[in-house]
C-alpha positions in Angstrom: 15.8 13.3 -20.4 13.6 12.2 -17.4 14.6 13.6 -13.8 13.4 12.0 -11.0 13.8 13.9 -7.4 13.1 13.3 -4.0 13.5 9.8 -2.5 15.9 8.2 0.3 19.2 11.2 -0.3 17.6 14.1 -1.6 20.5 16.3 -3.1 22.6 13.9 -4.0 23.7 13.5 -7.5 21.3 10.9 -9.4 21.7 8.0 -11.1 21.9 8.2 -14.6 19.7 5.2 -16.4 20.4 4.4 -19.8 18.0 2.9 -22.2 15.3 2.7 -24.7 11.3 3.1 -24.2 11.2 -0.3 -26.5 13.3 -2.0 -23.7 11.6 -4.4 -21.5 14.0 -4.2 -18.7 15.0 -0.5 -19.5 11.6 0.1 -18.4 11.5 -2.7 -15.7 14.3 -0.5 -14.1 12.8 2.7 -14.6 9.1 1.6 -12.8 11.5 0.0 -9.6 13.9 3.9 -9.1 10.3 5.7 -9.3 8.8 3.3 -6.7 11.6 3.7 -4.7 11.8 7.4 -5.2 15.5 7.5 -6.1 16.5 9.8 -7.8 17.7 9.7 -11.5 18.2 10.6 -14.9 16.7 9.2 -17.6 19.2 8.8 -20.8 17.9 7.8 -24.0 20.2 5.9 -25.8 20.3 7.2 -29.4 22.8 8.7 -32.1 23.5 11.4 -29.9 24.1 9.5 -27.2 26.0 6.5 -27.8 29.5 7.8 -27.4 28.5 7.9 -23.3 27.2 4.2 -23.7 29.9 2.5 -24.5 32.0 4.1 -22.7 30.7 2.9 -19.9 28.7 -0.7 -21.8 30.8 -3.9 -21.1 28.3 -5.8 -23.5 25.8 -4.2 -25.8 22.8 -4.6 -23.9 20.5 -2.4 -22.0 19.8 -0.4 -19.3 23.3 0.5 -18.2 22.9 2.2 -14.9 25.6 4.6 -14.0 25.7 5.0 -10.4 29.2 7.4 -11.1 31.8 8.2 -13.8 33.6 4.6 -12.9 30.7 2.3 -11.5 28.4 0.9 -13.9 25.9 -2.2 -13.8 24.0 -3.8 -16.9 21.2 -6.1 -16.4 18.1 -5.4 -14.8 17.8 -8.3 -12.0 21.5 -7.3 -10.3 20.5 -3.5 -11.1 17.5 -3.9 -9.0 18.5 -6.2 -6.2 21.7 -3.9 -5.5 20.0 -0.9 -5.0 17.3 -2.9 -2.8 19.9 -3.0 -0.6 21.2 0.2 -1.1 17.7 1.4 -0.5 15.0 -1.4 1.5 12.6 0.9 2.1 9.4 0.2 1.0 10.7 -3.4 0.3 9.9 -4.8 -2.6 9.9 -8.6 -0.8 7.0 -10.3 1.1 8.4 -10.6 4.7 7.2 -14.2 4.4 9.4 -16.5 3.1 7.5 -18.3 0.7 5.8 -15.3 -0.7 9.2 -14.0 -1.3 10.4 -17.0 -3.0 7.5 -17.1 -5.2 8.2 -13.3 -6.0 11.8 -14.2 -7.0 10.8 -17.4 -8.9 7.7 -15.3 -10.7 10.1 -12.5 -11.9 12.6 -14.9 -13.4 9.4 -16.3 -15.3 9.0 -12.5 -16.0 12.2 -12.0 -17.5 13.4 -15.3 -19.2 9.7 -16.5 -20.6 7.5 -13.5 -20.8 9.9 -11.9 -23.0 9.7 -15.0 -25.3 5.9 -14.3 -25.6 6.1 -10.5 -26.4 9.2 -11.2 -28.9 7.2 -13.8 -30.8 4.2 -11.0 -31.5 6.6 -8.0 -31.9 8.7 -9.9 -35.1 6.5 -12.2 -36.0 3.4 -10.3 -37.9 4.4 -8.2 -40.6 2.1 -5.3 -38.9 3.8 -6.1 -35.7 7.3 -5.9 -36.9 6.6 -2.9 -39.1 5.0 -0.7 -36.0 8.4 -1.6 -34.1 10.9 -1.1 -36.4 9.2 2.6 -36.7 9.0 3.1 -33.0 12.7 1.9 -32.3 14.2 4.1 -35.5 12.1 7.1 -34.2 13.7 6.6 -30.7 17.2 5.8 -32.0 17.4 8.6 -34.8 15.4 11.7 -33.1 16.7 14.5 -35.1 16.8 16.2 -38.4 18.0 15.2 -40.8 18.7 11.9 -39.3 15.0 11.4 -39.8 14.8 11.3 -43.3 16.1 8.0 -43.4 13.9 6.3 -41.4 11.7 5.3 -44.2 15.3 3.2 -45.5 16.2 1.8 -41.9 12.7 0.4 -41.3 12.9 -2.2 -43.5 16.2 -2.7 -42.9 16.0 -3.2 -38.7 13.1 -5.9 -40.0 15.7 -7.7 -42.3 18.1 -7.5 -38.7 15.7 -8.6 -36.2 13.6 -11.1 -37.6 16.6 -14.1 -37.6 17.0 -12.8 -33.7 13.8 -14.1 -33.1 15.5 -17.7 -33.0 17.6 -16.5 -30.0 14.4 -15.7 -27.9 12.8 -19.4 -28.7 10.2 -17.3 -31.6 10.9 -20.0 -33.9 8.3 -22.0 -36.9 8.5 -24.8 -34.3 7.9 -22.7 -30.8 5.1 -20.5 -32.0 2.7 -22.5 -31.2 3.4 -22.9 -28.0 4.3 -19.8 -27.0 1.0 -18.1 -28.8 -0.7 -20.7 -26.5 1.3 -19.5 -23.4 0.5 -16.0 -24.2 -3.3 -16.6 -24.2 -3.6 -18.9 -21.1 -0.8 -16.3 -18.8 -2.8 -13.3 -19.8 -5.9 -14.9 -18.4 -4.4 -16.4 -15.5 -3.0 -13.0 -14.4 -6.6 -11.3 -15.1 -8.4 -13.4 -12.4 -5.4 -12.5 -10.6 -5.8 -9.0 -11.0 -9.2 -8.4 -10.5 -9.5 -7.5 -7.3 -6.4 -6.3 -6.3 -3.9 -3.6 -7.3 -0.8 -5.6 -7.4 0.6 -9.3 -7.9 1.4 -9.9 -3.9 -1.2 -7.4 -2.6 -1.3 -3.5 -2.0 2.2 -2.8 -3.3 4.7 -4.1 -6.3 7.1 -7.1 -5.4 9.8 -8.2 -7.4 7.3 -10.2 -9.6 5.8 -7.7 -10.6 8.3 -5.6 -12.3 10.1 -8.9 -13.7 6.1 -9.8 -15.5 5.5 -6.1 -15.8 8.6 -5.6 -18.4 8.0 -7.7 -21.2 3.6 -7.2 -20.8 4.1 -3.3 -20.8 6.0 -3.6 -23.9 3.7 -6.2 -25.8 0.6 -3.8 -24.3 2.5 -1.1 -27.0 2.2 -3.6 -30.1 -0.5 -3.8 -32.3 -1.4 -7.6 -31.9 -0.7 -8.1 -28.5 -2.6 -4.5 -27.8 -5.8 -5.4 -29.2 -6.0 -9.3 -27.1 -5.6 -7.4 -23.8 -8.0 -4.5 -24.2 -10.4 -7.0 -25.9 -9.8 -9.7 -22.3 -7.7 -8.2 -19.8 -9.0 -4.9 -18.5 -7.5 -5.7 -15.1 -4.1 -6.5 -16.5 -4.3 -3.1 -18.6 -5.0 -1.3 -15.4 -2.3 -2.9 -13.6 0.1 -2.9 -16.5 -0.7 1.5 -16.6 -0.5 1.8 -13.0 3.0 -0.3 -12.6 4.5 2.7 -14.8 5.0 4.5 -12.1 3.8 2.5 -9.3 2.9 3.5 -5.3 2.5 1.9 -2.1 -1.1 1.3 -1.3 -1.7 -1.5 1.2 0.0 -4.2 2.8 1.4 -7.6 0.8 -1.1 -10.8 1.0 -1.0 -13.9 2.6 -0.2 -16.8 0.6 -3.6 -18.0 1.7 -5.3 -15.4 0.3 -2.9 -15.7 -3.3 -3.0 -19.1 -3.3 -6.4 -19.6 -5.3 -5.6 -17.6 -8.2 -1.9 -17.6 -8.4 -1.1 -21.5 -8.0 -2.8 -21.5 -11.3 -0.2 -19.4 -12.9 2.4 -21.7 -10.9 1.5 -24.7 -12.4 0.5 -24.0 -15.7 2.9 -21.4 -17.0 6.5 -21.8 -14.8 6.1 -25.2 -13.9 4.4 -26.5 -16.9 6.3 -24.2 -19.1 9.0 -21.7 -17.8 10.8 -24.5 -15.5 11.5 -27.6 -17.7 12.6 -25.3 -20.4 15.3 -23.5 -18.4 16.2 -26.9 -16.4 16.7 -28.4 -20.1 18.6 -25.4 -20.8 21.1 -25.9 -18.2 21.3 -29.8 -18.9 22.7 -29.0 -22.6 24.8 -26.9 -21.4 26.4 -28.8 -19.5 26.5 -32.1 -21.3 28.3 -29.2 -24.1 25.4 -29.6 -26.5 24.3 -26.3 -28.6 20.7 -27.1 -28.9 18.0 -27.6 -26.2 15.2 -29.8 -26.9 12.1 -30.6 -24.9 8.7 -31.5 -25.3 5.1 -29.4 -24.5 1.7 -31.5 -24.7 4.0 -34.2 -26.7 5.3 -31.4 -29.4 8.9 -30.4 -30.0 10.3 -27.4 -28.1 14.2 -26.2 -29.7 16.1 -23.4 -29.2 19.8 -22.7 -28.7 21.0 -23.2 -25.6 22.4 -20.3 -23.4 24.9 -20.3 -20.8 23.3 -16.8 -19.2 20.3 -18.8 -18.7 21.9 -21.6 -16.6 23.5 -19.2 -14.3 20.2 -17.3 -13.8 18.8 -20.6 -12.8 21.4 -21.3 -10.6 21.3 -18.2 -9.0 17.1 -18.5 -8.3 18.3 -22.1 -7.1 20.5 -20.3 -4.5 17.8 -18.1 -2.9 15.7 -21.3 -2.4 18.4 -22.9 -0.7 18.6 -19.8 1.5 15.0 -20.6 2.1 14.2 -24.6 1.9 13.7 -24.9 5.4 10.4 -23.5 5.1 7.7 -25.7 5.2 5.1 -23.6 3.7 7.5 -22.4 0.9 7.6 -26.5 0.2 4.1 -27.0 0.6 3.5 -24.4 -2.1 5.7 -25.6 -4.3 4.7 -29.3 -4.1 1.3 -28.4 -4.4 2.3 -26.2 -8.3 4.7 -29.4 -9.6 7.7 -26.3 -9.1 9.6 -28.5 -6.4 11.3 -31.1 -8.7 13.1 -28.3 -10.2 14.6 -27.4 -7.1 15.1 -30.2 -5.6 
């Protein structure tokens, strides 16, 4: 278990964090209480500690933060933006509104389509899948003699997972384009990243722990390890130093973002991200269990999700809190985002 002191109410009793070191978002929490110096406790979840997970889990997903013995939150977005307003200092938003749009749009892209990327690598080679069914028995079965059967329950969590990869879009069909989208985002974010320490600037924004999750995690994998420290020594040392990340300067300008990160805007969440989750939406509510679409004139299927929907409805929201910005419109004209938010 991980304590974190200090922060905003030293002395008080901290939060306790449940979750997994395989976890994109268990992590994605973890990086945002150490930035914010609030202090908590880190629970592995594991044999020994299930019986306090779901007594407390409402679905079985994590992290599960447990800020007391009868107030608990799941899911990593509403985690984070609760205590950002619990605690604002050092604020993980751009003051200006369009950089803080483009934060909350880039960490939706983060969550919803990076993880697509990292899921199709982690299940999909057979070295992949091996090195993570290992890693998540180790983690979920630490102690003797529960360890003895890891050598059964590797294979076995390989048999589970693989069909899950269907849920995440990692499908015969999909791969292409998401080994594609994999290649060209880790590229865009290197020329991002090579001269400064941070997506917006001198300190993380929401973006980056929504990107950071699912990269950290596909940084740990063997395929996905070996692409970025053979192209992306800037994303390595950003992905290492978001870990436990600091305040070191001031956020950008959208001027001086602009060049490298409209790239990522229009290629990878407008071109890919946006008219997947907008189709999402559209079967879902014209009732119809699959979502289809089209990239570069191939097929794009995977079932449709109602969370999905209401995640885009709820990044459709915080525009419309913000729409009246004419820079914020400029931006997104200028990256093909603004039909979807029309």
């Amino acid at each position: 278990m991980e304590i974190a002191s200090g922060g905003p109410e030293k002395g008080a009793a901290p939060l306790r964090l449940i979750g997994i070191e395989m976890s994109p978002y268990s992590l994605k929490v973890r990086s945002y209480l150490r930035y914010k110096r609030i202090p908590f406790e880190w629970i592995g979840r594991n044999r020994r500690t299930e019986a306090l997970f779901q007594k407390h889990a409402r679905v079985q997903l994590i992290p599960l933060v447990l800020f007391s013995d009868t107030d608990s939150m799941q899911d990593s977005t509403p985690i984070i933006e609760r205590l950002e307003a619990e605690y604002p200092e050092p604020s993980i938003h751009p003051p200006v509104p369009a950089a803080r749009f483009v934060s909350a749009l880039l960490e939706e892209f983060g969550d919803e389509w990076c993880n697509k990327l990292m899921f199709q690598y982690r299940w999909g080679p057979k070295e992949d899948a091996r090195s993570a069914a290992r890693r998540i028995s180790a983690l979920m079965m630490p102690a003797f003699p529960m360890n003895i059967l890891r050598p059964l329950i590797v294979p076995f969590m390989i048999r589970r997972m693989v069909p899950r990869m269907a849920f995440a879009g990692a499908n015969s069909t999909n791969a292409p384009h998401l080994e594609r989208s994999w290649v060209r985002t880790v590229e865009l974010l290197e020329a991002h990243l090579e001269k400064r320490l941070y997506l917006f600037g001198g300190r993380p924004a929401f973006a980056d722990f929504g990107i950071w999750g699912n990269l950290n995690q596909a940084y740990s994998d063997p395929s996905c390890g070996r692409h970025l420290r053979h192209n992306a020594p800037a994303v390595i040392r950003w992905i290492e130093r978001m870990d436990s990340p600091s305040l070191e300067g001031p956020f950008e300008s959208i001027n001086a973002l602009a060049p490298t990160l409209c790239p990522l805007l229009e290629e990878q969440v407008a071109g890919r991200f946006l008219p997947w989750t907008e189709a999402n939406a559209k079967a879902l509510e014209a009732g119809e269990k699959e979502t289809a679409l089209e990239f570069d004139g191939q097929p794009y299927v995977q079932k449709t999700f109602k969370y999905h929907a209401w995640s885009l409805g709820e990044l459709r929201g915080k525009f419309e809190a913000m729409s009246g910005d004419s820079e914020l419109r400029d931006l997104l004209e200028r990256t093909g985002c603004a039909p979807y938010f029309s």
